[in-house]
DOLUM-673528 format. One line per 8 residues: number of its first residue (from 0); for each residue x, z, y of N, C-alpha, C, CB. Coordinates in steps of 0.02 Angstrom, whole numbers, m for minus. Glycine has a CB too. Layout:
% residues N
NUM) X:Z:Y:X:Z:Y:X:Z:Y:X:Z:Y  ...
% end
This chain:
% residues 116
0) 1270:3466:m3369:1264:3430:m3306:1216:3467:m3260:1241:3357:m3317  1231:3476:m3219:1216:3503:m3147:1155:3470:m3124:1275:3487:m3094  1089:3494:m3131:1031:3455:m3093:1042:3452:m3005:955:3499:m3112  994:3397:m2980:1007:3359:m2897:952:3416:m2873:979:3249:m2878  987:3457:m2818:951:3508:m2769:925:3490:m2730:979:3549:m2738  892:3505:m2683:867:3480:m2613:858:3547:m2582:793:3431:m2613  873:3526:m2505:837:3588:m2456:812:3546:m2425:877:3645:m2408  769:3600:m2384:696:3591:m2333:667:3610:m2293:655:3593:m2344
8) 652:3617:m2245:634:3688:m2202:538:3679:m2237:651:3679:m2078  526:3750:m2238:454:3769:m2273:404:3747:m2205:446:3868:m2301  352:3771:m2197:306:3755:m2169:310:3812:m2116:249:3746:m2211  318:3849:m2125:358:3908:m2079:412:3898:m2046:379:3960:m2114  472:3857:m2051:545:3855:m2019:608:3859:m2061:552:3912:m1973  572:3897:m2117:629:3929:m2152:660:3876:m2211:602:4003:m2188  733:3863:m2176:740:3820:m2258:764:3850:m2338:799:3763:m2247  733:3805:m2358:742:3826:m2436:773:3798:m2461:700:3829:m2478
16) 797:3814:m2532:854:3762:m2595:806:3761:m2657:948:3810:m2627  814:3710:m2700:768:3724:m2726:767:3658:m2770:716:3745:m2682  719:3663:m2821:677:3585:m2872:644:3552:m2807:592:3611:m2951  640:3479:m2797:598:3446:m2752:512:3414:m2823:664:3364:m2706  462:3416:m2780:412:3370:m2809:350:3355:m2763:387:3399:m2874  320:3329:m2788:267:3294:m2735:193:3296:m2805:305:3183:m2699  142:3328:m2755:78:3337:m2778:3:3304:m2738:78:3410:m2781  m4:3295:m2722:m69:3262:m2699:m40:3242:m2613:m149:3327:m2706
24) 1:3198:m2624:34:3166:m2561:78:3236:m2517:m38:3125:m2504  76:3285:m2545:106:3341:m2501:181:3344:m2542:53:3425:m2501  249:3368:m2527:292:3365:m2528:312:3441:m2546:306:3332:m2481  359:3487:m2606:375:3557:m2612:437:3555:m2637:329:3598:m2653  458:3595:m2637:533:3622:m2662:522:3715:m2701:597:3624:m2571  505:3696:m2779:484:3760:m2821:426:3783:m2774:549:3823:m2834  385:3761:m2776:328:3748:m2769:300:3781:m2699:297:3769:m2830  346:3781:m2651:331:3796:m2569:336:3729:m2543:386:3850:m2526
32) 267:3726:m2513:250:3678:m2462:320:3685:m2415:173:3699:m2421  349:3603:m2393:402:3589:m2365:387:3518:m2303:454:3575:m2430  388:3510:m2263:403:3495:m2218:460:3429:m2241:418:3556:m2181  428:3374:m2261:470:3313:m2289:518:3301:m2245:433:3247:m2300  516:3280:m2164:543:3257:m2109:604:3283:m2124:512:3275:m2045  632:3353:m2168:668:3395:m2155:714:3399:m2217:633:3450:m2136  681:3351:m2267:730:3338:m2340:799:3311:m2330:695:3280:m2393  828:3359:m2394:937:3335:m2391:903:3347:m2476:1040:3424:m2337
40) 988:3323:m2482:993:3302:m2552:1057:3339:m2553:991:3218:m2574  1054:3366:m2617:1143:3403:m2657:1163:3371:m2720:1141:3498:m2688  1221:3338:m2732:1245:3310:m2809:1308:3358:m2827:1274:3216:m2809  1294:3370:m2886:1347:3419:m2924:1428:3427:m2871:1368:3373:m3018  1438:3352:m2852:1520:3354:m2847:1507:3357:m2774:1576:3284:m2880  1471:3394:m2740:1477:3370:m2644:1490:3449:m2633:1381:3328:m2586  1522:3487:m2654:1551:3553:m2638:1608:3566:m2626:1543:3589:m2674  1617:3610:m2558:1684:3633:m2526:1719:3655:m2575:1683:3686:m2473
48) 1792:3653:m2553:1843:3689:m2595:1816:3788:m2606:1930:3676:m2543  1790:3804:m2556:1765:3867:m2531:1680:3899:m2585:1749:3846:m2434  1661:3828:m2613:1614:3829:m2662:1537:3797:m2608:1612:3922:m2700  1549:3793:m2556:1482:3782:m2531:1451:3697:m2529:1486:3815:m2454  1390:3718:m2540:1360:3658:m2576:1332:3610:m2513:1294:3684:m2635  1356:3553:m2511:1353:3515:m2451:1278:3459:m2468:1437:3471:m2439  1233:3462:m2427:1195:3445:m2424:1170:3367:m2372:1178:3499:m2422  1159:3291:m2388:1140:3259:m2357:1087:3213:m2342:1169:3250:m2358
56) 1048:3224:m2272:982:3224:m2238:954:3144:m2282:992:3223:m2134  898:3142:m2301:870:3105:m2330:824:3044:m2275:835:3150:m2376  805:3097:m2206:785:3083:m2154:817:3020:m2103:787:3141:m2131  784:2962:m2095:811:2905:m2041:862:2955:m1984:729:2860:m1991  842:2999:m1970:843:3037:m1906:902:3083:m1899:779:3078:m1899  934:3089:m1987:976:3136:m1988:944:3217:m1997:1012:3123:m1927  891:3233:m2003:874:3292:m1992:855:3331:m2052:828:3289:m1948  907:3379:m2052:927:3422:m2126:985:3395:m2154:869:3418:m2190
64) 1018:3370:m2156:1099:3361:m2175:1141:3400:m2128:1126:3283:m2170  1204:3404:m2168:1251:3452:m2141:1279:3412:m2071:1315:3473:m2201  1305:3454:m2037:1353:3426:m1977:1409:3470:m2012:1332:3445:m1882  1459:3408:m2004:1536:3425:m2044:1593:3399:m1983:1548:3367:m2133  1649:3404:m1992:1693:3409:m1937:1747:3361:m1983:1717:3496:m1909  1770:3321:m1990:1818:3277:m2030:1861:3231:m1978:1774:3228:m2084  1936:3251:m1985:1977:3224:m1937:1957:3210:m1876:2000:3176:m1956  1949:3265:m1836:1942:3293:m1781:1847:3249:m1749:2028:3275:m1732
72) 1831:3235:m1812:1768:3202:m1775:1705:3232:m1791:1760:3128:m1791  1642:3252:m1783:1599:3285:m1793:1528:3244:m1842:1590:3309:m1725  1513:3223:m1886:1473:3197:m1933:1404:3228:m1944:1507:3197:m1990  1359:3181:m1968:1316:3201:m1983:1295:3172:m2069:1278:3189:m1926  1308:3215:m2115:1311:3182:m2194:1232:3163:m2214:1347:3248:m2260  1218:3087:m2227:1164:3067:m2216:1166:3037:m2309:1157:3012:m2139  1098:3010:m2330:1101:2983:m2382:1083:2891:m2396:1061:3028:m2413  1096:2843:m2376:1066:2795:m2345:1095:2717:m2423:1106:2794:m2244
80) 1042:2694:m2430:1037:2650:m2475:1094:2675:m2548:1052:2578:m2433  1065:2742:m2565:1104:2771:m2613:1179:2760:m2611:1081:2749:m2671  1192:2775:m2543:1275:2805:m2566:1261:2849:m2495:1368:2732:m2571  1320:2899:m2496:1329:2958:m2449:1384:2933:m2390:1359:3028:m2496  1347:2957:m2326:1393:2932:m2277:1386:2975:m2229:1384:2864:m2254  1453:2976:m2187:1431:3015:m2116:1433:2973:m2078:1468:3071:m2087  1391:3003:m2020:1345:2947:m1941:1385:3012:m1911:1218:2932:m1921  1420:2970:m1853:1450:2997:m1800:1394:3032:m1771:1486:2950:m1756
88) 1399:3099:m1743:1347:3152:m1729:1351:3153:m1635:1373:3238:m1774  1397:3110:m1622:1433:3113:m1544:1396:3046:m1523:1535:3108:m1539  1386:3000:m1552:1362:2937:m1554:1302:2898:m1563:1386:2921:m1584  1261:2884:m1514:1194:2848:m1546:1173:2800:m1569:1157:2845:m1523  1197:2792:m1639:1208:2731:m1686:1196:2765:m1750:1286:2691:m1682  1153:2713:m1785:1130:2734:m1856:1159:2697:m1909:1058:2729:m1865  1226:2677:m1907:1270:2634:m1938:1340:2707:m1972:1302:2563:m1866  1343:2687:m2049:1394:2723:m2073:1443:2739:m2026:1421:2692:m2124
96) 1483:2764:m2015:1557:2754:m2001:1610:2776:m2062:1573:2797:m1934  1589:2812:m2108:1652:2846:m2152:1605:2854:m2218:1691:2933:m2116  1613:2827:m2276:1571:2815:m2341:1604:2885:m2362:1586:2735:m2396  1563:2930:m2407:1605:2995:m2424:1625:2962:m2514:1543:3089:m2416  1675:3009:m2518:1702:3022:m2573:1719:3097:m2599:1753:2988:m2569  1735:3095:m2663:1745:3162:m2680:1813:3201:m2652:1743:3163:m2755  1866:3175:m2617:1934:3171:m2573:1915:3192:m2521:1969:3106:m2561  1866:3164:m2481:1857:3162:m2417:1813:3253:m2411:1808:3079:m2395
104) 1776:3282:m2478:1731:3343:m2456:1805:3380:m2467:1649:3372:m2511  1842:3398:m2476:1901:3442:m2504:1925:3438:m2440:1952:3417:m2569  1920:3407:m2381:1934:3410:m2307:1860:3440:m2268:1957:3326:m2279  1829:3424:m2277:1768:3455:m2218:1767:3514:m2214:1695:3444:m2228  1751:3531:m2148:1722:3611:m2118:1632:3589:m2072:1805:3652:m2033  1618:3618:m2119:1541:3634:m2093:1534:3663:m2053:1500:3662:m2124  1489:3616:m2004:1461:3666:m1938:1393:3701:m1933:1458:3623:m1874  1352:3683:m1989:1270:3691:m1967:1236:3643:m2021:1250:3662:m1876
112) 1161:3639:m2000:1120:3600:m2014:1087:3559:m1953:1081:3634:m2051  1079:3496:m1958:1050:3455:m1895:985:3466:m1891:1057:3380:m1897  972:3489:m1854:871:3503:m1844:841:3470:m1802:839:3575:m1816  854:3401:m1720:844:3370:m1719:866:3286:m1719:828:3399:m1700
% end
């Protein structure tokens, strides 16, 4: 079984992949200081047909989850009361619109990462 990844942007800008943990209230990913605001989450089965590992923002805000493109609409893959969902990225509403499934990643095209 496949351990749960996280990315992050470092304290610098740069995001990383990586182990997540937390040490004296500060927040790392393999042991680089990370920039919490900026945490996504990866589970074994959230990967493109193409192999790429889809990542979703842990953040109220959306910020660090993928922006994905699913039947012609533009998403933002968020992680919210433990299940995975995309928030319309066109829309200013912090309400699901589309619960993911393992069906639904075998359709997405990734656009990016959301940074604000």
């Amino acid at each position: 079984m496949e351990e749960t990844l996280y990315r992050a942007k470092d304290l610098d800008g740069n995001y990383i992949i990586g182990y997540y943990s937390v040490d004296n209230g500060k927040s790392y990913i393999d042991s680089i200081e990370i920039n919490r605001n900026t945490l996504a989450i990866h589970f074994s089965d959230m990967v493109t047909p193409n192999g790429i590992k889809v990542f979703a923002s842990l953040s109220d805000a959306g910020v660090g989850g993928d922006i994905c493109v699913f039947g012609g609409a533009t998403y933002i893959m968020r992680y919210l009361s433990y299940k995975l969902v995309f928030v319309d990225a066109d829309l200013d509403i912090d309400e699901p619109l589309i619960y993911f499934s393992p069906t639904i990643i075998k359709e997405l095209e990734l656009k990016g990462i959301q940074d604000a």
